[in-house]
N, C-alpha and C positions, 0 to 999 in steps of 0.2 A: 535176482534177489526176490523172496517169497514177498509179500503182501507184509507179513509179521515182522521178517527182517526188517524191510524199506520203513513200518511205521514206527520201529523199534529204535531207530536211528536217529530218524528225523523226531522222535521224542524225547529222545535222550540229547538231542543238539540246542533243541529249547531250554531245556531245563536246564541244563549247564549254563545256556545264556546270562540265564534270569540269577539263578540260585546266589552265586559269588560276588555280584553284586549286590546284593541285599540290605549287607549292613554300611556298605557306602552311603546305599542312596538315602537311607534315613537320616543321614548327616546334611543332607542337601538342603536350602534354602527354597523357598516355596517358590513354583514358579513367576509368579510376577517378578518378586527378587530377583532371581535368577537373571530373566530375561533384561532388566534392568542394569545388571552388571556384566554383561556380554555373551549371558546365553544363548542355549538355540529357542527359538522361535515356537510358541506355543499355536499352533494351525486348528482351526477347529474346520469340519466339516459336516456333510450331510451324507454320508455313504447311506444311512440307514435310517434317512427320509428323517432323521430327526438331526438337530445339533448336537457334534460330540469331540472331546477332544481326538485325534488322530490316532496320537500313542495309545488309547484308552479303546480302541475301538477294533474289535476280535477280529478284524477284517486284513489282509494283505492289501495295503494302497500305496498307490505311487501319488504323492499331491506337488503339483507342480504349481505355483504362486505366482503370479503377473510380475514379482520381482524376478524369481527365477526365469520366469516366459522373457523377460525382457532381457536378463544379463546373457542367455542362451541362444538367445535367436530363434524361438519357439517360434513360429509364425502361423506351421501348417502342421496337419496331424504326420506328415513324413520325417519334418522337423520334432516331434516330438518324441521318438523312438531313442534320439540323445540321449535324452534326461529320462526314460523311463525305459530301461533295458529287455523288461517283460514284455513290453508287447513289439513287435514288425509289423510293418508296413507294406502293403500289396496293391495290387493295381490290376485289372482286369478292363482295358481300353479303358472310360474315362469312370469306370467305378471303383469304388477305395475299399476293399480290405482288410482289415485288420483282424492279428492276430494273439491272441495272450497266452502263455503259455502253451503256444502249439496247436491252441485251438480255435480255428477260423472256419467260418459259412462264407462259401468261395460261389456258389449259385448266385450270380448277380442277377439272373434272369425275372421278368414281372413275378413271380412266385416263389424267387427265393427267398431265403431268409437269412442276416448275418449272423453270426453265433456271439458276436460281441456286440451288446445293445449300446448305441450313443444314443445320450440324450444332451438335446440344447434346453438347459435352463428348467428341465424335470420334464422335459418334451422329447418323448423316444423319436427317432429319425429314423422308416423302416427304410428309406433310400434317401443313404447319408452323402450322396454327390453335393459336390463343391465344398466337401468339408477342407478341402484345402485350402480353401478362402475364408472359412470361418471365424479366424484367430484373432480377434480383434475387440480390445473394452474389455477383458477378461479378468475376473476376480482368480481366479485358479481354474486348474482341470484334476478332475480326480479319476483317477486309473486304481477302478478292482477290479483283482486277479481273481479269477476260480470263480464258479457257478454262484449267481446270485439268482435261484428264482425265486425264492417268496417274496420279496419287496421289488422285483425288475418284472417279471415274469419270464414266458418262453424262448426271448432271444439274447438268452443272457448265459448259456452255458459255458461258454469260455470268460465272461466276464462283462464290467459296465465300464465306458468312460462317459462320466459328466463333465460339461462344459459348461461353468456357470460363468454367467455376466454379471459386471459390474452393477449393482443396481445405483436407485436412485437415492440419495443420499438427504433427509430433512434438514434446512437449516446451513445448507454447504452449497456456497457458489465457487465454484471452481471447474478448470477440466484440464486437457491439455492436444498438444499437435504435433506430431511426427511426419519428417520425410526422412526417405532409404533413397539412397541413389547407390547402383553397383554398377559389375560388369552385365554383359547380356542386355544393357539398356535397359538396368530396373530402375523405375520409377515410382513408390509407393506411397500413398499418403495416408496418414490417419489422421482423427480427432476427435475429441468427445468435448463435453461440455456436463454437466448438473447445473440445473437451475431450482431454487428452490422457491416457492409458490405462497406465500404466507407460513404457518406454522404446520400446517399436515398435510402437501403436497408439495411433491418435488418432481421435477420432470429432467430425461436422464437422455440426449439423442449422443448417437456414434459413428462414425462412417469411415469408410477406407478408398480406396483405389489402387487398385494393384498393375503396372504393366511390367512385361520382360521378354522381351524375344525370345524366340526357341531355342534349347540348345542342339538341337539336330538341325542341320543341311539335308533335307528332303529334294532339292532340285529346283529348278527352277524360280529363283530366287526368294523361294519359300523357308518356313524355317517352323519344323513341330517342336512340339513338347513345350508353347508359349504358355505367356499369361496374360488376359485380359480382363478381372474382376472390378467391379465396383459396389460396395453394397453398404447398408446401413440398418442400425438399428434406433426405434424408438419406445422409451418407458416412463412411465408415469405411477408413481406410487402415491397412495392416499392413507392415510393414518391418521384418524380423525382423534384416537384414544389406544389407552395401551393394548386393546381387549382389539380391535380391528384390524387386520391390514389388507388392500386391497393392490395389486400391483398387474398393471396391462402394458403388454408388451405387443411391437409388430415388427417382423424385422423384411429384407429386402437384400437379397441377391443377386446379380448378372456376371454371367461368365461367356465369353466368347474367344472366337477367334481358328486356329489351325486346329488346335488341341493336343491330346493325347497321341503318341506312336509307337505304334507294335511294329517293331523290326522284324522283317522275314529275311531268314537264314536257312541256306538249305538242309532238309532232312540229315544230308549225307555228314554234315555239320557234325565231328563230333564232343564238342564242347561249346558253352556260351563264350561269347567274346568278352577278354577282361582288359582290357587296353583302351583306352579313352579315342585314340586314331580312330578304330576301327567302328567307334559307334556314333563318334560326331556326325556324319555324316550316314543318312539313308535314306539313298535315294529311291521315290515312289513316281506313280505314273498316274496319280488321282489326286486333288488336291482337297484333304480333308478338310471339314465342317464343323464348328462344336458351338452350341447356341445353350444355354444353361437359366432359365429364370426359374428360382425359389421364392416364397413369399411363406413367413411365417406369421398367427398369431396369437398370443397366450394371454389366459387369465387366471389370477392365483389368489384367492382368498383363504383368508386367515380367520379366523375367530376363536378367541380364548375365554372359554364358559368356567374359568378356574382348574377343576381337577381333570376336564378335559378338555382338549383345542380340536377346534375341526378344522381341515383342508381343505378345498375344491380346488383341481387344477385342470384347465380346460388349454386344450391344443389344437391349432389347425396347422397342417405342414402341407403348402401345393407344389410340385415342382412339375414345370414341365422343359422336358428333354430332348432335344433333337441334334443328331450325329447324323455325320455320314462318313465315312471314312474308308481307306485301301484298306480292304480284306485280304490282301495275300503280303504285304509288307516288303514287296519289290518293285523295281520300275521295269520289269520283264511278263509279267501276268496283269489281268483286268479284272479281278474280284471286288467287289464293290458290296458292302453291307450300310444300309443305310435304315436307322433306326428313330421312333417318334415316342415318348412315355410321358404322359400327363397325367398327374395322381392330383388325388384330394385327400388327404388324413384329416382326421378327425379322432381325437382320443379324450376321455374325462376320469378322472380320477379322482374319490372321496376317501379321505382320510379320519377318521378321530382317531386321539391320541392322546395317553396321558401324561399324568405330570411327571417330570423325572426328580430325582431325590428320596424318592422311599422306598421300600423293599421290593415291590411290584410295581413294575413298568408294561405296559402293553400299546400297542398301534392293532386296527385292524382298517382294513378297505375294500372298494368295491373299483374294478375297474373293467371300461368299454372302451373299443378300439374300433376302429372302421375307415377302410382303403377301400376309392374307386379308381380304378387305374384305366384308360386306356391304352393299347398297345398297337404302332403300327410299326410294320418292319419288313424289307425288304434283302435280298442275296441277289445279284444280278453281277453278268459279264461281259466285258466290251461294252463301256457306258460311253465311251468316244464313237463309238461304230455300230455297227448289226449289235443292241442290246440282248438280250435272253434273262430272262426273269427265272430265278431258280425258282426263291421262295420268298413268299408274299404271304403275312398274317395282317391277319385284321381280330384282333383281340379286347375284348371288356372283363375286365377281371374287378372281382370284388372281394375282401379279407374283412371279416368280420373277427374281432378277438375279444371274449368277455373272463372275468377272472371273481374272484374272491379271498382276500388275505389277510392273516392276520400272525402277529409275533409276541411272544409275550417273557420278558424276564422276571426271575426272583434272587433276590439277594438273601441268601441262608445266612452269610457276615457284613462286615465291610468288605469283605477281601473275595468270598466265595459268591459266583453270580452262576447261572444257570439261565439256557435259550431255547426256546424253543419256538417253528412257524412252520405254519403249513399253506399253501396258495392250489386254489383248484382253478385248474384253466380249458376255458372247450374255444378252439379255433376251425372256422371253415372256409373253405376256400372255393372260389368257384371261377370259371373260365369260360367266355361265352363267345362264339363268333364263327369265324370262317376261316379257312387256311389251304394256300397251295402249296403243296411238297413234289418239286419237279423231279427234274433227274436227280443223280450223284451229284452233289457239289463238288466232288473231284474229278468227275469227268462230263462235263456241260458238255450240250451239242452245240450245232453251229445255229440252228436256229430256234425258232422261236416254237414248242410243241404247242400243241391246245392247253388253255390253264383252266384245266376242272381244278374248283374249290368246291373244298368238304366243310359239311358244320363242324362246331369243336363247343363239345358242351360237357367239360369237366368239374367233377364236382371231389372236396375232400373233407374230414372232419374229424379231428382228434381231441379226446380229454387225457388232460391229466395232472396229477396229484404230486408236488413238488413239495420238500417237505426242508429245515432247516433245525438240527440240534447242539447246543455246543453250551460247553464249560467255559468261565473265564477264573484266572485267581489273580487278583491284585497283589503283588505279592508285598509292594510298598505304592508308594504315590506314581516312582518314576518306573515300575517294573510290572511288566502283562506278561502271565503266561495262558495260552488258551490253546483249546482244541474241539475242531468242531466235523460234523458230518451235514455238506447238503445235497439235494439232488436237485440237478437242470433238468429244463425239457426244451426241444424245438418241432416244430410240429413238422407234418410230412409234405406233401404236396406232388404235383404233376409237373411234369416238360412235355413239351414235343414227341419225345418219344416213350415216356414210360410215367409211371407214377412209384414212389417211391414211400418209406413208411417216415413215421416220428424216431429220432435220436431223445436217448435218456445217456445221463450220468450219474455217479455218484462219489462224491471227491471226500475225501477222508484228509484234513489240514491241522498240524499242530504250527502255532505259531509264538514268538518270545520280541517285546517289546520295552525298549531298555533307554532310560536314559543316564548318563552317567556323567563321573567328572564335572561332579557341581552343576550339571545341565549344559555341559559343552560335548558332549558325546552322544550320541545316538547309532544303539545298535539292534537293528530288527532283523528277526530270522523268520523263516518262513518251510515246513515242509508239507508235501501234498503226493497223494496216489488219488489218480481218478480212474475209473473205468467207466468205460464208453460201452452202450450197448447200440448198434445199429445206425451209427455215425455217419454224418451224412457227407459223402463226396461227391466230386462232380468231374466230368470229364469231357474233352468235344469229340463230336465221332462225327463220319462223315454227312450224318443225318442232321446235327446239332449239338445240344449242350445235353448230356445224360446224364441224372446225379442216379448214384448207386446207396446202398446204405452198406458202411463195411458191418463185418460180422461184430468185431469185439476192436476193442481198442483199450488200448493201457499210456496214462501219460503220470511221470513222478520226476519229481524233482524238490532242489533245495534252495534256496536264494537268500542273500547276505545283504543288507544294507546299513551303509556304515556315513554319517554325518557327524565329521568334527570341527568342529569351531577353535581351532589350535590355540586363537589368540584373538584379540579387538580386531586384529588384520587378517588375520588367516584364518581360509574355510576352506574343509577339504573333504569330497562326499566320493565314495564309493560302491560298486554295487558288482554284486557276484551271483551272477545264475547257474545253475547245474540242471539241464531238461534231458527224459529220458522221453520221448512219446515214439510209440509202434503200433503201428498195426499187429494184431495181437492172433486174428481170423480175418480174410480179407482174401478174396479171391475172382478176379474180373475175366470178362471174355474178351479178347483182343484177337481180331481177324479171324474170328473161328476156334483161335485158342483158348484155352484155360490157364491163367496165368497166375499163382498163389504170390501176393504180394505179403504175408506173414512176414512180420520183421522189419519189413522197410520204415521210413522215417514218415513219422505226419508233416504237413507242408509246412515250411517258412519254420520246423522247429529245432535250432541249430544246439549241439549239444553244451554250449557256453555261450555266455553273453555277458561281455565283462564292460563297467561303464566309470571312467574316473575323471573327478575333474579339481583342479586348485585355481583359485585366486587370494591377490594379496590387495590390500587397499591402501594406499601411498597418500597418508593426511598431508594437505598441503594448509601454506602458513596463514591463505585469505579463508581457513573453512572448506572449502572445496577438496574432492581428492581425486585419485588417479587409481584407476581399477584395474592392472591384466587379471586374463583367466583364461586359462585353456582346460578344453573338455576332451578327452579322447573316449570312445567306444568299438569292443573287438568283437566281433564275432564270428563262431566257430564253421564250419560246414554244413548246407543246410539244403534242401531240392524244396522248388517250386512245381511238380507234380509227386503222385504218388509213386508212380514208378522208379522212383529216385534211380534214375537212367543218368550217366555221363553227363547228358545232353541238356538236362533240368538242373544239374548240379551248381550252387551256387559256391564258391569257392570260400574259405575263412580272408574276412577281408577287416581292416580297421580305417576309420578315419579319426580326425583330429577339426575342431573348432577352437579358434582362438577369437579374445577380442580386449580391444585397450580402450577403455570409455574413463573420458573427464566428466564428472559432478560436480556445478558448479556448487557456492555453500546456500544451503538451505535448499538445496534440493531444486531450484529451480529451474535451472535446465542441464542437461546432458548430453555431448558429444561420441559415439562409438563409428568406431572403426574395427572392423570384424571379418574373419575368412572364415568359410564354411567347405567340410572335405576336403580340408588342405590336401592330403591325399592323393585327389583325384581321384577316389576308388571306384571302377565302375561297379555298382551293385544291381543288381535284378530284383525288381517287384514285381516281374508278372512272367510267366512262361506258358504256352500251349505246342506242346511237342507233337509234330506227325499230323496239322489239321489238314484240312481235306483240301485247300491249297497245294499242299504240296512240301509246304515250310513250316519252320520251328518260329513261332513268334517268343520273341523278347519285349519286355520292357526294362527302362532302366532307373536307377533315380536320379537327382540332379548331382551333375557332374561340381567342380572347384567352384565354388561362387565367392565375392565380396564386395564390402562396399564401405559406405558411411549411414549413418543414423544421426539425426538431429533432432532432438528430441525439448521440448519449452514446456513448462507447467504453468499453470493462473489461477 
């Protein structure tokens, strides 16, 4: 389908959205009413660094609410793929992945970048490890789809997810306390509390503990793929007057334990294993390592000068990292990688902004970024016996990121609004230190050669100019039709063996926002063509990690989101993706060959991704009720390399979440009992085909889980 076609389509599918409902929704009662007599739920968020209704907001977002986080069993960003169809879930040993519409930064190396920016709490995470622990005290998470650089900047070309916390609340002493007990020996706690401090300070702590034995039998009465989190957060808000607000936060992570496992399977292999037998069990011959402390801290000031407010947001993000782990994923070989990453982030952000309500609305800002990262890592063989050290870095990296933004809307009617932003961003990269590159990692010698180390003094530096335009037309209160053009950017950088340049986009999106049937229906469409110019991939060779930049890439698609409220008891949400993404120009060297990969699939982008779920609420006669709900999500065939080979091929698979929770009346506490991949599906979040082991690594995600939740409020 041409460019013309595909926009022609997905314009015409909006509009038809919007149009026939028109003179319904003028008939509808305003929202508060609405939501008063059993409407859907009016969500406001911050997609676009300011507050805005959802529906009203020209952006594709997934908003997931601490109510839904709770009736679903959101806990971790793997679990959250459920409830938000558009993005997959990936794993490259103990780093997290993510992907939106097809489009993921799979480089987890000290210099890579992801292509989907998280931020905790407007604090970008550029190494979002242990975000699987982070799911806790949560006001919502908000999932945009498609290139946000003018207000994200350069690691946002596939999209942003926010993860805002609960803050601290004036005036409100209350909190509450959670345990989960399942299979696997889960054991998990949470609780928070608010306290409020006289009239203009409130203080807000949070904590969790997370344990669960591994679901793999590794040998030796070991057990990977565990969990050993415990962490916390603390806040404190001050609001002296309407015009101030000042809010500090620190938060605290630890993660230990076996960790992460990459199953080796051999080359000759030629499909992934989809049977739950054959993956419970894999046995290694090293007994892995995973040691994980984060420490976060943020500050966020407010001030309102009337016609404009200014921001300051200040972040420091530390993690330090240390793995070790069986590099070849058998108990038949002695490959040992063992890895150290100690960062210090540091980011600030200055916002003014003006007032919303009149014809001209504007934001503009100023932002600096800065990573120091140390790097130590190690490739070595026979760590029981005669050791051989392959390869040995000793790395000090530093990322410097400065920007300039600003967005500005006009209202021509009530109805007609007009956007436009532009963000200039210069990033550079620098790499300093020593490094030994011994033999072949596929073919170690028996002993130990001389280790000459070389210096490594790389250096990179890209600007660029990211730009955001778009129409919106109100067409009634409950009805959005919009269409917009923006461009991402991610910058380029170095590996071990090559340097590579910056990926640009440019995404072309009509999207139709609808609420209907009295405000018990919600239906929102979505169509998008992006083209990729110079995309950045990666791949392992026997050297290391090589990221290439493809030539051209094309990704399009359509998605349907459907929220009905049938009834006071019945809720029933659905969601329908259609992805097309290819490599468009793309052509790699494999063993001397030249291989045109034109046409294959981009990773993790399955051509459907279907996601439904109902419950019914069963009023009981003391106030209290009774809640099933089952979730199910399908999706279609999809490869975790590019080579989209048999061997990467991830099968069309579906699971099923179910869960039955009493609410005691007035909300005070609550009882759930809940299964997770009824299924059993084994799914694949991570593949490296052909490394220089020998073997095809897999990872996979958690197999049939359940338990109970017990949940008290105060």
């Amino acid at each position: 389908m041409t460019r013309f076609r595909a926009s022609h389509a997905v314009s015409t599918l909006a509009l038809i959205a919007a149009t026939p409902f028109a003179a319904h929704a003028q008939e509808t009662a305003t929202p508060a009413a609405q939501e008063a007599d059993g409407g859907l739920q009016e969500i406001i968020v911050t997609a676009e660094k300011r507050e805005s209704n959802v529906q009203k907001t020209a952006i594709a977002i997934d908003v997931v609410t601490s109510d839904k986080l709770a009736k679903n069993g959101v806990a971790n960003m793997e679990s959250l793929q459920a409830v938000a169809p558009g993005i997959q879930f990936g794993q490259s040993g103990a780093n997290t992945i993510v992907t939106v519409r097809g489009v993921s930064g799979r480089d987890t190396s000290e210099i890579g970048d992801p292509a989907v920016a998280i931020n905790m709490d407007g604090i970008f995470l550029q190494r979002p490890a242990g975000m699987n622990a982070a799911f806790f005290d949560l006001d919502r998470i908000e999932v945009l789809r498609g290139p946000q650089g003018t207000l994200y900047g350069r690691n946002a070309t596939g999209g942003v997810i926010n993860v805002v916390s609960k803050r601290p609340e004036l005036g409100d002493f209350g909190g509450y306390a959670a345990v989960d007990a399942g299979n696997y020996n889960t054991i998990n706690l949470e609780a928070a509390v608010n306290i409020p401090v006289g009239d203009t300070i409130a203080i807000r702590a949070s904590g969790i503990r997370r344990e669960r034995d591994g679901f793999r039998d590794v040998g030796n009465g070991q057990r990977g793929d565990d969990e050993y989190s415990r962490g916390g957060r603390l806040q404190a808000l001050f609001k002296p007057n309407d015009s101030l607000s000042v809010l500090l936060s620190g938060g605290y992570l630890k993660q230990s334990g076996f960790g992460p496992v990459q199953a080796g399977y051999p080359t000759t292999r030629a499909e992934p294993p989809t049977d739950w037998d054959e993956v419970k069990t894999i046995p290694l011959n090293f007994k892995n390592d995973y040691d994980l402390t984060r420490k976060t801290l943020s500050a966020q000031l407010d001030y309102d000068f009337g016609p404009v407010k200014a921001t300051y947001l200040f972040g420091y993000v530390g993690v330090d990292k240390d793995q070790t782990f069986d590099n070849d994923g058998t108990a038949t070989k002695s490959y040992v990688f063992r890895a150290g990453e100690f960062s210090d982030d540091t980011s600030h952000e200055l916002r003014l902004s003006s007032k919303t309500g009149g014809p001209f609305t504007w934001q503009t800002g100023l932002y600096y970024y800065n990573q120091d990262l140390a790097v130590r890592s190690q490739n070595y063989v026979n760590p029981n016996g005669n050791v051989v050290l392959l390869r040995d870095y000793h790395y000090d990296v530093q990322v410097k990121s400065k920007a300039a933004f600003g967005q500005i809307s006009y209202a021509f009617t009530d109805q007609l609004k007009a956007s436009a932003g532009i963000r200039w961003s210069q990033d550079t990269k620098t790499r300093t230190g020593y490094a030994y590159n011994g033999p072949s990692l596929a073919n170690p010698p028996a002993t130990q050669p001389v280790l000459n180390y070389a210096p490594t003094d790389d250096r990179s530096r890209d600007s660029d100019v990211s730009y955001h335009v778009g129409l919106d037309y109100q067409a009634t209160p409950a009805n959005l039709v919009y269409a917009k053009v923006d461009k991402g950017y991610k910058s380029g950088g170095f590996t071990s063996i090559n340097a590579y340049g910056p990926e640009t986009v440019i995404a072309y999106e009509v999207g139709s926002k609808n609420r209907l049937l009295g405000n018990t229906l919600q239906l929102n469409l979505s169509g998008f063509i992006y083209d990729y110019k110079d995309q950045q991939v990666s791949q392992t060779t026997n050297q290391g990690v090589q990221v290439l930049n493809a030539g051209n890439s094309r990704v399009k698609g359509i998605e349907a989101q459907v929220e009905w409220k049938a009834s006071n008891a019945d809720s029933i949400d659905l969601s329908i993706n259609w992805l097309d993404a290819k490599f468009k120009k793309f052509a790699v060297n494999t063993g001397g060959v030249n291989v045109d990969l034109a046409g294959n699939h981009l990773i993790q982008a399955p051509e459907w991704s279907l996601s439904g779920g109902y419950q019914h609420v069963f009023e009981l006669a003391n106030g209290g009720d009774i809640t099933p709900r089952v979730q199910a999500t399908y999706r279609s065939t999809s490869y975790l390399t590019f080579y989209n080979r048999a061997n990467d091929r991830q099968k069309p698979y579906e699971t099923v979440d179910a869960s039955l929770t009493y609410t005691a009346p007035e909300n005070a506490w609550s009882l759930q009992a809940y299964v997770r991949n009824l299924t059993n599906s084994v799914i694949l979040t991570g593949a490296s085909i052909g490394s220089f082991t020998g073997t095809n690594f897999y990872q996979f995600a958690a197999p049939r889980t359940y338990g109970v939740r017990l949940q008290g409020k105060f």
